[in-house]
N, CA, C and O atoms as CSV, one atom per row, in Angstrom:
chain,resi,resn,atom,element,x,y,z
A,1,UNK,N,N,23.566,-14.966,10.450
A,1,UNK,CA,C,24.138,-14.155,9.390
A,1,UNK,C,C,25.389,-13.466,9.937
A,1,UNK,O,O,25.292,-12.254,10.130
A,2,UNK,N,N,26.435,-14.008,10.187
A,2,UNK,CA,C,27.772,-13.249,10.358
A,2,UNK,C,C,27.800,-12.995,11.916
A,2,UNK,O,O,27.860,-13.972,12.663
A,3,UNK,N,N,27.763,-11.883,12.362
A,3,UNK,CA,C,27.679,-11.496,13.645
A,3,UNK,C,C,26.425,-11.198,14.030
A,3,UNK,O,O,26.364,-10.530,15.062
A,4,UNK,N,N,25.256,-11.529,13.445
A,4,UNK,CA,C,24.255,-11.277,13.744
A,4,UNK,C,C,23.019,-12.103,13.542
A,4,UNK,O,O,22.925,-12.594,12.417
A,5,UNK,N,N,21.973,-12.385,14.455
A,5,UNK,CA,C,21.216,-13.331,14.730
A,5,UNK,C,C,19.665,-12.606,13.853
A,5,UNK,O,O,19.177,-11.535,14.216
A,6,UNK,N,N,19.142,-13.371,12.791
A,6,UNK,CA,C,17.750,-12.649,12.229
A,6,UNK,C,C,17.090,-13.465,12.599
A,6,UNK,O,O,17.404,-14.652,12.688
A,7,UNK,N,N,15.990,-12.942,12.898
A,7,UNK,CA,C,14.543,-13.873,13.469
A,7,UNK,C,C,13.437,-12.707,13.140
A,7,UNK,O,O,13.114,-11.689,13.752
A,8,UNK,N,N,12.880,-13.450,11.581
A,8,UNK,CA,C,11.867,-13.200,10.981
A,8,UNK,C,C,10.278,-13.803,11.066
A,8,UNK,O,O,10.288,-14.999,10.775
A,9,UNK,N,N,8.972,-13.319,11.372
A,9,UNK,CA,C,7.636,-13.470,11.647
A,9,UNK,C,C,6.851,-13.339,10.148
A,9,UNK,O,O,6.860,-12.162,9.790
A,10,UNK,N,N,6.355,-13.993,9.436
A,10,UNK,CA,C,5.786,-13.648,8.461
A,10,UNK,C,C,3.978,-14.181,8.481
A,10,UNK,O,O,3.668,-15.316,8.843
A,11,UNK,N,N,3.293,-13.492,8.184
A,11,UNK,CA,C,1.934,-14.183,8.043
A,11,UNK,C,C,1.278,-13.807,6.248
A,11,UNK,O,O,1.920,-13.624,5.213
A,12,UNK,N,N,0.466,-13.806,6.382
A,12,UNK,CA,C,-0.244,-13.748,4.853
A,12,UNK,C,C,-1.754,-12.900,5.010
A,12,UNK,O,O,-2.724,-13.078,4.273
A,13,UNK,N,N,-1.707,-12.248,5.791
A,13,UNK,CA,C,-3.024,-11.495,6.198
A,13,UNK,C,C,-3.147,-10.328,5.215
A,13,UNK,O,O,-2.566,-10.293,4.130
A,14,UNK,N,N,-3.867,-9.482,5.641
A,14,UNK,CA,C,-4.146,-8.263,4.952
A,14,UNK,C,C,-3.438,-7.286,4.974
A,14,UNK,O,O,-3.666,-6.349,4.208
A,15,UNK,N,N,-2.458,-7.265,5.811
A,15,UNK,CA,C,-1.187,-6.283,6.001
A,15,UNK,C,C,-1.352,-5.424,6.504
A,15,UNK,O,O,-2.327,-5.447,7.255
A,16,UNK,N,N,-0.540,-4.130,6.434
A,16,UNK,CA,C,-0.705,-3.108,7.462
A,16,UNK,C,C,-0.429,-1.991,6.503
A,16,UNK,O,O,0.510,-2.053,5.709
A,17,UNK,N,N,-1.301,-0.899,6.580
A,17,UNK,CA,C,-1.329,0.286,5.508
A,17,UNK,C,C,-0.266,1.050,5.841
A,17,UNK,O,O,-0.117,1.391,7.015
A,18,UNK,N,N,0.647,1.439,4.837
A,18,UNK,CA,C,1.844,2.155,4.773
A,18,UNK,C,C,2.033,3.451,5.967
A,18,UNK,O,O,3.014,4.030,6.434
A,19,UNK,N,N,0.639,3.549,6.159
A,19,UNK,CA,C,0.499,5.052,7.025
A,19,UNK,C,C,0.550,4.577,8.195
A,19,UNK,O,O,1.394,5.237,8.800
A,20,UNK,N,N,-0.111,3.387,9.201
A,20,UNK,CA,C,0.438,2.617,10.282
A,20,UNK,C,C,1.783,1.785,10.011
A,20,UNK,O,O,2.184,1.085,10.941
A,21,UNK,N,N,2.369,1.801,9.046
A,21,UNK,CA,C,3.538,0.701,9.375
A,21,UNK,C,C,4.745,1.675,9.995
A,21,UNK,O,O,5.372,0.969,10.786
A,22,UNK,N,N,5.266,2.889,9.955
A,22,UNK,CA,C,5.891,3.391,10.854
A,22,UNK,C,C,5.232,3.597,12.094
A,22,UNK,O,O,6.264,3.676,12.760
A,23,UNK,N,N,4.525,3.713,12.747
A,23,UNK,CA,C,4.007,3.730,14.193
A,23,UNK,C,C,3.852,2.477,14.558
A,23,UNK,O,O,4.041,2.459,15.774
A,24,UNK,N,N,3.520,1.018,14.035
A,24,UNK,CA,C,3.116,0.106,14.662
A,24,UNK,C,C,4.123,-0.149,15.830
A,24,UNK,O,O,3.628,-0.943,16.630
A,25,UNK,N,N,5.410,0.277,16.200
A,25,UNK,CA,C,6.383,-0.036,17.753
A,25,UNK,C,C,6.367,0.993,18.422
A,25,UNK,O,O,7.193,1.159,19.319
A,26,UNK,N,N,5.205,2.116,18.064
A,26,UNK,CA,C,4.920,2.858,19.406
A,26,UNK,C,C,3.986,2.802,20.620
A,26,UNK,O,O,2.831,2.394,20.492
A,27,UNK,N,N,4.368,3.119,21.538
A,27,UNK,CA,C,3.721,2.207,22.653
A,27,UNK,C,C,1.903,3.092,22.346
A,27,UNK,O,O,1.658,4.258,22.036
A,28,UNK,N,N,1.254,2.283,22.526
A,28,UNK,CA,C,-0.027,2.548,22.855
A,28,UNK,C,C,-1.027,2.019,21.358
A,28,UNK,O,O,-2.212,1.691,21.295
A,29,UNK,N,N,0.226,2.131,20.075
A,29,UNK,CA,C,-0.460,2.984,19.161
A,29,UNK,C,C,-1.195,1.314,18.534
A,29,UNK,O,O,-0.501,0.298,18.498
A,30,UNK,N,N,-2.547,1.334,18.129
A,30,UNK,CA,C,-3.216,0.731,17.474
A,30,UNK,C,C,-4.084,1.238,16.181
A,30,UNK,O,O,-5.110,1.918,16.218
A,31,UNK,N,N,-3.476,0.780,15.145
A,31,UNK,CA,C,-3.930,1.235,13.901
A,31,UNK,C,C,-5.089,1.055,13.317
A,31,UNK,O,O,-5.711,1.808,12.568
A,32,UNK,N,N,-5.449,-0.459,13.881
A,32,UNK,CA,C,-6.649,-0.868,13.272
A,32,UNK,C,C,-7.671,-0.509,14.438
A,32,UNK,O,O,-7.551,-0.426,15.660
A,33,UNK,N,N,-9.283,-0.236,13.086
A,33,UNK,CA,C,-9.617,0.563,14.320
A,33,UNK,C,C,-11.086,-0.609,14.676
A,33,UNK,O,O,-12.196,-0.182,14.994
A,34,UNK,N,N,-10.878,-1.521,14.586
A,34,UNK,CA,C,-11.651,-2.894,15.056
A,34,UNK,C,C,-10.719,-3.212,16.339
A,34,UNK,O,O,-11.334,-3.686,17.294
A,35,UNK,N,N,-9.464,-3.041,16.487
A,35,UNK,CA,C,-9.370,-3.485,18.057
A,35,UNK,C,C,-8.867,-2.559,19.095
A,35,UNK,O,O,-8.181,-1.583,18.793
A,36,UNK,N,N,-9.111,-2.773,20.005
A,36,UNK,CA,C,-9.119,-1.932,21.391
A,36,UNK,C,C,-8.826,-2.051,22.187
A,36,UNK,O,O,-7.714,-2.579,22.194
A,37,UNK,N,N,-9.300,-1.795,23.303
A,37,UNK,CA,C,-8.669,-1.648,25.206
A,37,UNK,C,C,-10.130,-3.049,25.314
A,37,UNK,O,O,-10.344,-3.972,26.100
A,38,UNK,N,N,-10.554,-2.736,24.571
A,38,UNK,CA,C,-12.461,-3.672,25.745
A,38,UNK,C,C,-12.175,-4.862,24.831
A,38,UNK,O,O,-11.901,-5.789,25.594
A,39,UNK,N,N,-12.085,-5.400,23.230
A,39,UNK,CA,C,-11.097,-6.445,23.317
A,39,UNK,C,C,-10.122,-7.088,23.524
A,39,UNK,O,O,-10.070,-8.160,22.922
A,40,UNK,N,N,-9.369,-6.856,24.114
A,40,UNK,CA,C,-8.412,-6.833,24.731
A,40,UNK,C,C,-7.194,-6.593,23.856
A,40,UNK,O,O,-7.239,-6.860,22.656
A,41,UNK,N,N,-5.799,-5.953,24.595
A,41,UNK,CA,C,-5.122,-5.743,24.216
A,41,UNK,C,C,-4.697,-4.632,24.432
A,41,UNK,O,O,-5.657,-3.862,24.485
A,42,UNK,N,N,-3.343,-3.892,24.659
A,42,UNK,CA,C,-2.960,-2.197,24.817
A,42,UNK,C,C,-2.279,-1.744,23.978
A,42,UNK,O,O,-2.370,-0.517,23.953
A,43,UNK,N,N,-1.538,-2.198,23.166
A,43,UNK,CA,C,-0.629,-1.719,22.014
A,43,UNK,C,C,0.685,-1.575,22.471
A,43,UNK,O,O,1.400,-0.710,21.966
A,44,UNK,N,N,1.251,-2.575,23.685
A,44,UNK,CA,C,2.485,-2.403,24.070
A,44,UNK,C,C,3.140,-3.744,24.080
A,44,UNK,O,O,3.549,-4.346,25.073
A,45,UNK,N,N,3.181,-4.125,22.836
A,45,UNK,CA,C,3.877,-5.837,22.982
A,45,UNK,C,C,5.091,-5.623,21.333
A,45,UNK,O,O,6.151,-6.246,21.267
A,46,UNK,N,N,4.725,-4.872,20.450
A,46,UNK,CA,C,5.589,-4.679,19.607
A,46,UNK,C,C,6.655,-3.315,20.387
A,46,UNK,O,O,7.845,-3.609,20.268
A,47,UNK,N,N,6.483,-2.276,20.947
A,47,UNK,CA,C,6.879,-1.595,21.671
A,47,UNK,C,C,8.044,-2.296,22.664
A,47,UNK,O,O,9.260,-2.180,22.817
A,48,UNK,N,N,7.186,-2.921,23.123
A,48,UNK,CA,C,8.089,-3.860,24.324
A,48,UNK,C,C,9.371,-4.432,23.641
A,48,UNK,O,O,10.537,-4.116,23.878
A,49,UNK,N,N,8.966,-5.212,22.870
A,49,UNK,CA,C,9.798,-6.137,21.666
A,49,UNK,C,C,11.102,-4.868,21.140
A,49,UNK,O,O,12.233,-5.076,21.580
A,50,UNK,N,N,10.946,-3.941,20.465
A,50,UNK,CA,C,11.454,-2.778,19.960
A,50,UNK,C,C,12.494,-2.735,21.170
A,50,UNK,O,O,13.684,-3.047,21.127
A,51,UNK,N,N,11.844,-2.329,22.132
A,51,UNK,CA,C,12.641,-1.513,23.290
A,51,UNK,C,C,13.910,-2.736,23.773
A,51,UNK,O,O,15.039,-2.497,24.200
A,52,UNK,N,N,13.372,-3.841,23.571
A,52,UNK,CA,C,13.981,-5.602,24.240
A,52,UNK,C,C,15.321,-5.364,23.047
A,52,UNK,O,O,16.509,-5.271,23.356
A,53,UNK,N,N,14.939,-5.321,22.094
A,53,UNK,CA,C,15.954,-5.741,21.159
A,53,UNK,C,C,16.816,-4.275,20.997
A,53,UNK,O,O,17.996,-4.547,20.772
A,54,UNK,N,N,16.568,-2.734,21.047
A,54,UNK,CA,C,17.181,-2.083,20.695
A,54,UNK,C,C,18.672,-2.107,22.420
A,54,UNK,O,O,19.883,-1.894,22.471
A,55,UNK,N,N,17.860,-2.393,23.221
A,55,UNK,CA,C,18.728,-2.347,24.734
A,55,UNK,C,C,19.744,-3.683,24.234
A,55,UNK,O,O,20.735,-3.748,24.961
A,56,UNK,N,N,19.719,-4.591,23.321
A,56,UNK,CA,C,21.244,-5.739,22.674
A,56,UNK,C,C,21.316,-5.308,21.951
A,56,UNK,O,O,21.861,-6.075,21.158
A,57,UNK,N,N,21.121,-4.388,21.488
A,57,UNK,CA,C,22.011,-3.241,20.150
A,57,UNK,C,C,21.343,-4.023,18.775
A,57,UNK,O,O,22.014,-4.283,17.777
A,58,UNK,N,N,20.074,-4.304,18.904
A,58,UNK,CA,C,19.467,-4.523,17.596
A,58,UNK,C,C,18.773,-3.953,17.185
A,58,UNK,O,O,18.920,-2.776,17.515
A,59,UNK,N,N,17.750,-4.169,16.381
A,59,UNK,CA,C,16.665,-3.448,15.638
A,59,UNK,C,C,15.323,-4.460,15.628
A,59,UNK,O,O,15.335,-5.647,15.952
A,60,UNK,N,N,14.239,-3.734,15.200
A,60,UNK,CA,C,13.209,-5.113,14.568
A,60,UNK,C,C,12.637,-3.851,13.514
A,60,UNK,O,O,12.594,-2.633,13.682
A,61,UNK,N,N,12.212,-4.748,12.325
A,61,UNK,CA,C,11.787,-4.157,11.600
A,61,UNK,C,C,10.667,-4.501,10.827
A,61,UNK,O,O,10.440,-5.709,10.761
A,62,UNK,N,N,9.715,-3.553,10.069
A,62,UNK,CA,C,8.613,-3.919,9.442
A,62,UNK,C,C,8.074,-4.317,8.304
A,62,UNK,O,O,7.642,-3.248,7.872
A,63,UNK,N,N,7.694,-5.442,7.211
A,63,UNK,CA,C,7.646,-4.961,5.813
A,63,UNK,C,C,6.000,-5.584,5.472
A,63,UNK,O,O,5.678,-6.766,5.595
A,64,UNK,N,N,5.252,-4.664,5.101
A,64,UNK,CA,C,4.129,-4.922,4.914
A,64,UNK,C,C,3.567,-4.558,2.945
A,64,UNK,O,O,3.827,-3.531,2.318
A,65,UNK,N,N,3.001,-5.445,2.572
A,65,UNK,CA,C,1.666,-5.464,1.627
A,65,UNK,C,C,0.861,-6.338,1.929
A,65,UNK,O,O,0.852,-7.390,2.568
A,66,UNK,N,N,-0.429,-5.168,0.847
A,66,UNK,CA,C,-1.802,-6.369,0.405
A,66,UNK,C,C,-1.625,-7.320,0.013
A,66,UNK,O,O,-2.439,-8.088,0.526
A,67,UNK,N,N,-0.912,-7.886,-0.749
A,67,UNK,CA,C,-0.979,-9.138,-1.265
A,67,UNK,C,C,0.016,-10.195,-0.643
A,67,UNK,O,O,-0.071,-11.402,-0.868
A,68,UNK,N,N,0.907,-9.652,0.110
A,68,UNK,CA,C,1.829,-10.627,1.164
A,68,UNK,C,C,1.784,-10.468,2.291
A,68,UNK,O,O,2.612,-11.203,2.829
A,69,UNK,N,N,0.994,-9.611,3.313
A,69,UNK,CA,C,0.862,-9.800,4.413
A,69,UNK,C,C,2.387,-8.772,4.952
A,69,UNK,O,O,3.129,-8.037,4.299
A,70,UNK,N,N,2.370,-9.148,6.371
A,70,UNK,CA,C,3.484,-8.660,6.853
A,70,UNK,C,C,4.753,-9.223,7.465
A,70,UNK,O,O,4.438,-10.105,8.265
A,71,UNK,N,N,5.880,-9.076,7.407
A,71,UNK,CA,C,6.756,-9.477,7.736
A,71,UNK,C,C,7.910,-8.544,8.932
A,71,UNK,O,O,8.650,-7.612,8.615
A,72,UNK,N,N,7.744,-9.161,10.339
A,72,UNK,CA,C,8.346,-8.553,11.197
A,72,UNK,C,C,9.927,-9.289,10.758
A,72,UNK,O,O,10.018,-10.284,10.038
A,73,UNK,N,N,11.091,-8.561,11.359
A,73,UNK,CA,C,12.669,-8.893,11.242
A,73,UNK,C,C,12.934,-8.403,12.494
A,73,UNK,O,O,12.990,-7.173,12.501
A,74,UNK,N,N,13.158,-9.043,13.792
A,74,UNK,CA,C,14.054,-8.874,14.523
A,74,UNK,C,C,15.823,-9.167,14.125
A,74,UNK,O,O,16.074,-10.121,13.388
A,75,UNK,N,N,17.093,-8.211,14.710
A,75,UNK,CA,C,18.189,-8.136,14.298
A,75,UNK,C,C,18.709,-7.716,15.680
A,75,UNK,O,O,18.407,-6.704,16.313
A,76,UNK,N,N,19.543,-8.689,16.011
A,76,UNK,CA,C,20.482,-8.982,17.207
A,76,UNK,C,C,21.843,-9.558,16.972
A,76,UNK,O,O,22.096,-10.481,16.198
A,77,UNK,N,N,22.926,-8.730,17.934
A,77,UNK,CA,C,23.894,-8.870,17.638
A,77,UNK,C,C,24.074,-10.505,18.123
A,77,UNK,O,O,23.170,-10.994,18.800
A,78,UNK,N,N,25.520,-11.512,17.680
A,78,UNK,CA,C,25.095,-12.446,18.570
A,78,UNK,C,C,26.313,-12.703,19.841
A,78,UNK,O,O,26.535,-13.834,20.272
A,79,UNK,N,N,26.997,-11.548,20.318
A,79,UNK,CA,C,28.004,-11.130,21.486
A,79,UNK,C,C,27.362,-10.549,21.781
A,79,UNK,O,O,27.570,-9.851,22.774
């Protein structure tokens, strides 16, 4: 898209409730409360991602419903 590279993730799941979709790129934070540290996982891979793309002057972003699931948008410059 112009000067800038989009790379969008979409699934069709159950989505993510409006009240976790601003926290889901903070490090630790896990919304749902079915997964954990003892199933594995820490809550630092969207975080990571966030931090990856904001250090090339991009963004990633979130768009979630019930009935469409969620849709991640990474946004990178492409210089």
């Amino acid at each position: 898209s112009g000067d800038q590279v989009l790379l969008s993730i979409a699934d069709n799941g159950i989505g993510i409730p409006e009240k976790d979709l601003e926290r889901v790129t903070d490090p630790f934070y896990m919304g749902d409360p079915s997964r954990s540290k003892a199933k594995g996982g820490f809550g630092l891979g969207l975080s990571i991602a966030k931090e990856v793309a904001e250090e090339h002057g991009g963004t990633i972003t979130a768009k979630s419903s019930d009935e469409e699931g969620t849709t991640f948008t990474a946004t990178l410059p492409t210089a």
